[in-house]
N, C-alpha and C positions, 0 to 999 in steps of 0.2 A: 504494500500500500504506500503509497507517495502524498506526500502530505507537504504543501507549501508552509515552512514555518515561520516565514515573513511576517504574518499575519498575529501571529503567536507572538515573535518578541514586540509590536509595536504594543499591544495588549498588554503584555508583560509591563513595558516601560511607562507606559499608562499607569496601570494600579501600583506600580514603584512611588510615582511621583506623589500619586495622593497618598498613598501612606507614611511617606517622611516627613519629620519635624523640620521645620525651616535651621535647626543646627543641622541637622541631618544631612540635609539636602545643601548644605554650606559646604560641609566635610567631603561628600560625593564627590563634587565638583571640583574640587583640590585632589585628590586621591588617583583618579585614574589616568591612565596612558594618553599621550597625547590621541590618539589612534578610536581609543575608549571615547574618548569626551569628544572627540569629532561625533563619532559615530550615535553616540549618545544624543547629541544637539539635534542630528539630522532625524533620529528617531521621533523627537520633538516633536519637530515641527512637522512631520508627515502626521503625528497625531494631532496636529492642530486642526491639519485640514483633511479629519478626517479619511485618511488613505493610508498604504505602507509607502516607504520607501522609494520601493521599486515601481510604484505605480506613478508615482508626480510627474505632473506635465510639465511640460516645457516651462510655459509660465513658471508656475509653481517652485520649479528647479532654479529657474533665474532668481526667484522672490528667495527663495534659501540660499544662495549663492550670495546675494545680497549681505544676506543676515551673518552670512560665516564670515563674510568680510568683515564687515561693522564689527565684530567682535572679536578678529584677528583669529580667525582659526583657521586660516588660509595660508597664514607666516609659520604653523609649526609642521615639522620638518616631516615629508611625503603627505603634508595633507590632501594632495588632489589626487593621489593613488590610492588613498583610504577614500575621501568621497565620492569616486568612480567606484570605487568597489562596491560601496555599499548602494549604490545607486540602482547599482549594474549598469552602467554604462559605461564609454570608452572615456579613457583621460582627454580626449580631444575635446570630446561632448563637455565635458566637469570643464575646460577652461574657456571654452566658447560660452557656456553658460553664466562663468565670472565674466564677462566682458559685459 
C-alpha cells in the first residue's frame, strides 16, 4: 500500500504548533538544523494556505519565497537545495521563484 505522507507531516506540524507554549515554541526555533527550520517554515506556510508543500502554486511558491527572504532563510548555507527539495521541484524552479 503506498501512502502519500506529505499530507501527514503538514498535519503533524499543524497540531505541533498549537500544542507549544510560546517558550516552547521560542526554544524550537533556536534548536534545529539550519535544513530543519527551513523546512519547518515552508511546512508553515503550506499550512496557512491550507495545502502540502508539494502542492503550492506558483503564486503561492513566489509569496513563500518572498517570506524566506524577509527573514533570511535564503543566506543559510544550501538553503535553495533544501527548499527545492522539499518542494519537489528543480533548484532552477526555487531561484526563478526568488526573483
Amino acid at each position: 500500500m503506498n501512502v502519500d505522507a506529505t499530507l501527514f507531516r503538514s498535519i503533524s506540524t499543524l497540531l505541533e504548533q498549537s500544542s507549544l507554549s510560546k517558550k516552547d515554541r521560542a526554544k524550537a526555533s533556536i534548536d534545529p538544523s539550519a535544513a530543519d527550520s527551513i523546512r519547518e517554515r515552508i511546512d508553515r506556510f503550506a499550512v496557512s494556505v491550507a495545502t502540502t508543500a508539494q502542492a503550492l502554486k506558483t503564486d503561492q511558491r513566489k509569496a513563500l519565497m518572498r517570506a524566506l527572504k524577509e527573514k533570511r532563510y535564503l543566506q543559510l548555507h544550501k538553503s535553495m537545495e533544501t527548499v527545492a527539495q522539499h518542494l519537489g521541484v528543480s533548484r532552477a524552479t526555487a531561484y526563478n521563484d526568488a526573483k
